[in-house]
Structure formats: C-alpha cells, structure tokens
DOKOL-21044 format. One record per residue: residue in three letters; x, y, z of N, C-alpha, C in turn; chain. Coordinates in Angstrom, 2 decimals. Each point is the difference from the previous one (the first is absolute). Layout:
BEGIN
<node 'ALA'; <X; Y; Z>; <X; Y; Z>; <X; Y; Z>; 'A'>;
...
end
This chain:
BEGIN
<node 'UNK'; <116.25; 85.91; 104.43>; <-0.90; -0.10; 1.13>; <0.80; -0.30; 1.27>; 'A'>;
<node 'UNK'; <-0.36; 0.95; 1.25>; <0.53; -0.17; 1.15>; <-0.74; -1.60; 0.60>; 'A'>;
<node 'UNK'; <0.86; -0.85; 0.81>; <-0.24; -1.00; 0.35>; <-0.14; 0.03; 1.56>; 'A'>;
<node 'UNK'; <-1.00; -0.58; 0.88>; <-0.07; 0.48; 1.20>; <1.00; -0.69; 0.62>; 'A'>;
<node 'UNK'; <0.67; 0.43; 1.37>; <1.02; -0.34; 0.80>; <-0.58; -0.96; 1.40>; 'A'>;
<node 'UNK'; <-1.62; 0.30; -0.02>; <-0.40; -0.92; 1.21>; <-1.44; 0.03; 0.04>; 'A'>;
<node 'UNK'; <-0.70; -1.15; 0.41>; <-1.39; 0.13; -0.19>; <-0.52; -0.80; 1.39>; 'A'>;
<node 'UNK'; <-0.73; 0.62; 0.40>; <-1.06; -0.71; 1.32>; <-1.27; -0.33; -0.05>; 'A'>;
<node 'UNK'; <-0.52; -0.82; 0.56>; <-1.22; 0.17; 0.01>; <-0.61; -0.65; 1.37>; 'A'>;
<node 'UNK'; <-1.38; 0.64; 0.02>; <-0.12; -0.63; 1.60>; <-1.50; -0.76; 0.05>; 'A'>;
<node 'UNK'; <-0.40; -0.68; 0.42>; <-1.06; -0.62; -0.16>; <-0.91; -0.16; 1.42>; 'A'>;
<node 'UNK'; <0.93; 0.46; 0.75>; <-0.91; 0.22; 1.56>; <-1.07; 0.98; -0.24>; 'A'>;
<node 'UNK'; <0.20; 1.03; -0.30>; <-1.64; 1.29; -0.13>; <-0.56; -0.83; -0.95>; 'A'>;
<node 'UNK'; <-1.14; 0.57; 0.56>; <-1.41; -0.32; -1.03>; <0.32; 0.24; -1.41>; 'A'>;
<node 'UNK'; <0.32; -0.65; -1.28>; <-0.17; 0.56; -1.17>; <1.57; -0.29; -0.11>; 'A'>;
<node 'UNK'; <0.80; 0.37; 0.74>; <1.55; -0.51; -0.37>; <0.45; 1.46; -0.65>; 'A'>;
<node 'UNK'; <1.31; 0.32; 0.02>; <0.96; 0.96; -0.84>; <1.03; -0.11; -0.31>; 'A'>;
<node 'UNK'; <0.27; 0.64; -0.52>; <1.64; -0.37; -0.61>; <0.64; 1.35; -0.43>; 'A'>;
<node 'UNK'; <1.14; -0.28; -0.24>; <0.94; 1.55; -0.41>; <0.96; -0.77; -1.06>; 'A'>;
<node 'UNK'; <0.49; 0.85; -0.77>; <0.87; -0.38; -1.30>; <1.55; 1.21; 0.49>; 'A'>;
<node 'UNK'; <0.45; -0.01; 0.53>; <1.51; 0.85; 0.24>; <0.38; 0.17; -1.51>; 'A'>;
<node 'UNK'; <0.48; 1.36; -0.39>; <1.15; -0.06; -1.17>; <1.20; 1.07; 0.46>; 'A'>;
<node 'UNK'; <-0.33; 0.81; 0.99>; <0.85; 0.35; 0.74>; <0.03; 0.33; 0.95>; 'A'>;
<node 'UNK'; <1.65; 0.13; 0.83>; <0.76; 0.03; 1.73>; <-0.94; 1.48; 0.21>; 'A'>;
<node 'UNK'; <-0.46; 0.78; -1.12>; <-0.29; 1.88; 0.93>; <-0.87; -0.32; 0.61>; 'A'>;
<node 'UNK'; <-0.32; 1.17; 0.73>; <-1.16; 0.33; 0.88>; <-0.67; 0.50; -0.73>; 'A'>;
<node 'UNK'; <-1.43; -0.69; 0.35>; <-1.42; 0.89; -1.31>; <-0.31; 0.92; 1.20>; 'A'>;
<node 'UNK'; <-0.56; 1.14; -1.12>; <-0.40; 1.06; 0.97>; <-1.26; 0.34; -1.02>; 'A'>;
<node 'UNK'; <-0.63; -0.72; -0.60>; <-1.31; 0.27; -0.24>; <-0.48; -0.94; -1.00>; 'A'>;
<node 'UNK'; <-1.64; -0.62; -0.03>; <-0.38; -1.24; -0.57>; <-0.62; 0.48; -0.72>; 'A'>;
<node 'UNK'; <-0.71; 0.03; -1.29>; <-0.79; 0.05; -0.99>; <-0.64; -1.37; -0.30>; 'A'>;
<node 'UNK'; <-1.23; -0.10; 0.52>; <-1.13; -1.03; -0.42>; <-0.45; -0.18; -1.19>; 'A'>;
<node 'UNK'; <-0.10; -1.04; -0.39>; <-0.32; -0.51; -1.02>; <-0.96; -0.33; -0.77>; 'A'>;
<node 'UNK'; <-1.29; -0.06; 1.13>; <-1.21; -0.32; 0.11>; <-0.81; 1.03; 0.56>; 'A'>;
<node 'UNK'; <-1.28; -0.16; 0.24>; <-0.99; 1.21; 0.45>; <0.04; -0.62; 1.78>; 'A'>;
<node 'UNK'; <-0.13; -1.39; 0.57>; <0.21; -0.80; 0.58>; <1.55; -0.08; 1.04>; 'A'>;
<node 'UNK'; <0.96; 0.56; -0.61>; <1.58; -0.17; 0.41>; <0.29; -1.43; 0.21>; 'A'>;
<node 'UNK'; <-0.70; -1.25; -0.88>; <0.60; -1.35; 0.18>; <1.66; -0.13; -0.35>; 'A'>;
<node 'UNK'; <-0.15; 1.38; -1.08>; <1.49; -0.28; -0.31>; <0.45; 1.41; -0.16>; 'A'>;
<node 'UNK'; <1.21; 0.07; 0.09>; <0.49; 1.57; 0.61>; <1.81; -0.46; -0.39>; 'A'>;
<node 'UNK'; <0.44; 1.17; -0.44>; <1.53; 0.27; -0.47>; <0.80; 0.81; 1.04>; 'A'>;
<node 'UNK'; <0.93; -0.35; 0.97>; <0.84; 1.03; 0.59>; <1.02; 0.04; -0.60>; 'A'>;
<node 'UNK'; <0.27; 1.72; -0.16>; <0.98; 0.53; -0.45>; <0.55; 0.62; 1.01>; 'A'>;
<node 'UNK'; <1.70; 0.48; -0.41>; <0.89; 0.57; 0.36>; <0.17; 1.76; 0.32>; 'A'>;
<node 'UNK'; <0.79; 0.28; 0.11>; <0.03; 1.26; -0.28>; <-0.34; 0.99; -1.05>; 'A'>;
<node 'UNK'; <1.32; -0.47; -0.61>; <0.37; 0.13; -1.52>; <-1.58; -0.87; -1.30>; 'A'>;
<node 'UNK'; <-0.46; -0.27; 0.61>; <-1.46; -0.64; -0.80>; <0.26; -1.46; -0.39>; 'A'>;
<node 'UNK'; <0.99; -0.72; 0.54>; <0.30; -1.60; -0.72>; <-0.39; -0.83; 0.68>; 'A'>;
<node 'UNK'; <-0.37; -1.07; -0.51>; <-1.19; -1.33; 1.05>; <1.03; -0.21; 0.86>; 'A'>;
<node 'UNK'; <-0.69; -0.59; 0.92>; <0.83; -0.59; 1.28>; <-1.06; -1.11; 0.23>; 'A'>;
<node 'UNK'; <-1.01; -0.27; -0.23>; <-0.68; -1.19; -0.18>; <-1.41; 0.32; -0.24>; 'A'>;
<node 'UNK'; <-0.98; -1.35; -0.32>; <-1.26; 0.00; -0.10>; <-0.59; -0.73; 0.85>; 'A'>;
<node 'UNK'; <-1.18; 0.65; 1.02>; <-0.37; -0.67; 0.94>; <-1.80; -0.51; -0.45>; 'A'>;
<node 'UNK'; <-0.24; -1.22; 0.65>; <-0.96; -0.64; -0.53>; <-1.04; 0.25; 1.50>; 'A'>;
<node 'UNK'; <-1.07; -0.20; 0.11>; <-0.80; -0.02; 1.18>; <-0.86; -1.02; -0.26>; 'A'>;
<node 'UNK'; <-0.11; -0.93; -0.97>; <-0.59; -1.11; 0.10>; <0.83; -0.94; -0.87>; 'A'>;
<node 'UNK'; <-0.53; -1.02; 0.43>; <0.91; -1.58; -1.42>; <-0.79; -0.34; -0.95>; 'A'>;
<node 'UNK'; <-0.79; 0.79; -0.57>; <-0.98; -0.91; -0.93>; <0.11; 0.56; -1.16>; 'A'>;
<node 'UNK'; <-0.58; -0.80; -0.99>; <0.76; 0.16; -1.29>; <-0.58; 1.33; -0.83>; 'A'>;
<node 'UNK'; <-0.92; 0.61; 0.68>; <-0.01; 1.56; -0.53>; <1.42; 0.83; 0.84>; 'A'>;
<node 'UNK'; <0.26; -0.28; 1.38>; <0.94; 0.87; 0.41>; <1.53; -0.50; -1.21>; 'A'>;
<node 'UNK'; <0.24; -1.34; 0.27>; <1.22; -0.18; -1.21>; <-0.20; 0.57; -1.39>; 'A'>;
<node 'UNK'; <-1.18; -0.17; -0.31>; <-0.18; 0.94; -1.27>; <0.72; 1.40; -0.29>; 'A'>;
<node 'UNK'; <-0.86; 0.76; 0.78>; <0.34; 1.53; 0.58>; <1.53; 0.05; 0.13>; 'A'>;
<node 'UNK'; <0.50; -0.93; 0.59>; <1.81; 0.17; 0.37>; <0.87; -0.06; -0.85>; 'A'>;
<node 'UNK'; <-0.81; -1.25; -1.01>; <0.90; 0.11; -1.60>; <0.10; 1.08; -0.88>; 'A'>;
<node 'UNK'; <-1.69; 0.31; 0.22>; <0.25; 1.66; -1.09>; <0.63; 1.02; 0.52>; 'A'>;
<node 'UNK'; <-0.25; 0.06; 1.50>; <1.15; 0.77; 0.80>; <1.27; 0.28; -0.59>; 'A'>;
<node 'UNK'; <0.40; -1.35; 0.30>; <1.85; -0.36; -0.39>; <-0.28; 0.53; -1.14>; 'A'>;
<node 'UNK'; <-0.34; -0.53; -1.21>; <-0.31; 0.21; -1.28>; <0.06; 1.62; -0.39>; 'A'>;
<node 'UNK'; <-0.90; 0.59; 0.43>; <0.13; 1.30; 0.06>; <1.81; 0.96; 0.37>; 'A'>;
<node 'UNK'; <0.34; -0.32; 1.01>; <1.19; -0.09; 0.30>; <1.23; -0.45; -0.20>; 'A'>;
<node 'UNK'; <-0.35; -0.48; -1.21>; <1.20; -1.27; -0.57>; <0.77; -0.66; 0.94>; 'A'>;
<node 'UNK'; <-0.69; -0.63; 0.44>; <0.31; -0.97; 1.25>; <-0.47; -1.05; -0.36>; 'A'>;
<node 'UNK'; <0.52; -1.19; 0.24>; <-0.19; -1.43; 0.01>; <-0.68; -0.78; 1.11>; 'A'>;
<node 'UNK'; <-1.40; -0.11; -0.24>; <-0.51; -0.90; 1.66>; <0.33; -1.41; 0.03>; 'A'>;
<node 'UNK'; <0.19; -0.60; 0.53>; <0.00; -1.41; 0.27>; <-1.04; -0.85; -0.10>; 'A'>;
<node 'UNK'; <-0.33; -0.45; -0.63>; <-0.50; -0.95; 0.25>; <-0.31; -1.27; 0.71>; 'A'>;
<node 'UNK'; <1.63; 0.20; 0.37>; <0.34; -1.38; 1.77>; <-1.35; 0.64; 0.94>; 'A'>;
<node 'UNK'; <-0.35; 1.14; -0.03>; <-0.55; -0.01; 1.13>; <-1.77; -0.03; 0.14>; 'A'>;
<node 'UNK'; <-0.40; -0.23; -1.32>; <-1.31; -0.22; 0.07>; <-0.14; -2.09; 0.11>; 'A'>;
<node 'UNK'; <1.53; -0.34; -0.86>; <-0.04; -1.47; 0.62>; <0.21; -0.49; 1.45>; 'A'>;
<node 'UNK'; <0.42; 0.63; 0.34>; <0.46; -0.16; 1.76>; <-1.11; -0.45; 0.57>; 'A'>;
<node 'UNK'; <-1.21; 1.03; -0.21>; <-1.61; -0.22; 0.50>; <-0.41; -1.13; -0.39>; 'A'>;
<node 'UNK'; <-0.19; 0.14; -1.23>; <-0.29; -1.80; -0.67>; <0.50; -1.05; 0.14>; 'A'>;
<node 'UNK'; <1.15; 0.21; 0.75>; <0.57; -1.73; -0.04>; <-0.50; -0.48; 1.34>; 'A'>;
end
C-alpha cells in the first residue's frame, strides 16, 4: 500500500475539506466517488492517484476516502479524521 506524502485539511468553509497527496504529478482528471462528489480521486496522466479530495469532514465523507484509498491500494490515515476530534 502506497502511503500518502501530505495531508491538509481546512476547516474555514462550511463543512471543512481535506486532500490526502500520494503524489508530486499533476492530476489531469478526477473520478468521483459518490453521486454527491464529497469524495473524488485525482489522477495523473498515466491513470495513478495523485490524491483524494474530500468536500466535507464528516464521518460519511472519511468513510468514502477509506474505501477510496482502499480501492486503490492506498493507505488513508487515520491522523486525519483525529485531527478533527481532538
């Protein structure tokens, strides 16, 4: 499992977001995850994640991001649904 290289999250917008980095490329196109786009995958050129972007913080959007990763054999963090909670 790929391990992410950087994670943000922002809590100023309404609802909060966050992004999971696993790689430096440039995405050049997102595939959603949801019917909604709470959670959405940008990819690369070549088709390889470059991260998973969240559009809300709540524990259906972290849900969605794990099976994401999951799907992708990617590793989500979990630091970052504690970040909110602490």
């Amino acid at each position: 499992m790929k391990s992410p290289i950087h994670i943000s999250l922002n809590t100023d917008v309404p609802g909060g977001a966050g992004y999971v980095r696993y790689s430096r490329a440039k995405a050049v196109r997102q595939d959603a995850i949801d019917e909604h786009s709470v959670v959405a995958v940008d990819l690369e050129k070549a088709g390889g994640v470059v991260g998973v972007e969240l559009t809300s913080l709540d524990d259906h959007a972290f849900a969605l991001a794990r099976i994401a990763a999951q799907r992708c054999d990617l590793s989500f963090p979990d630091v970052a649904r504690a970040l909110l909670v602490a």
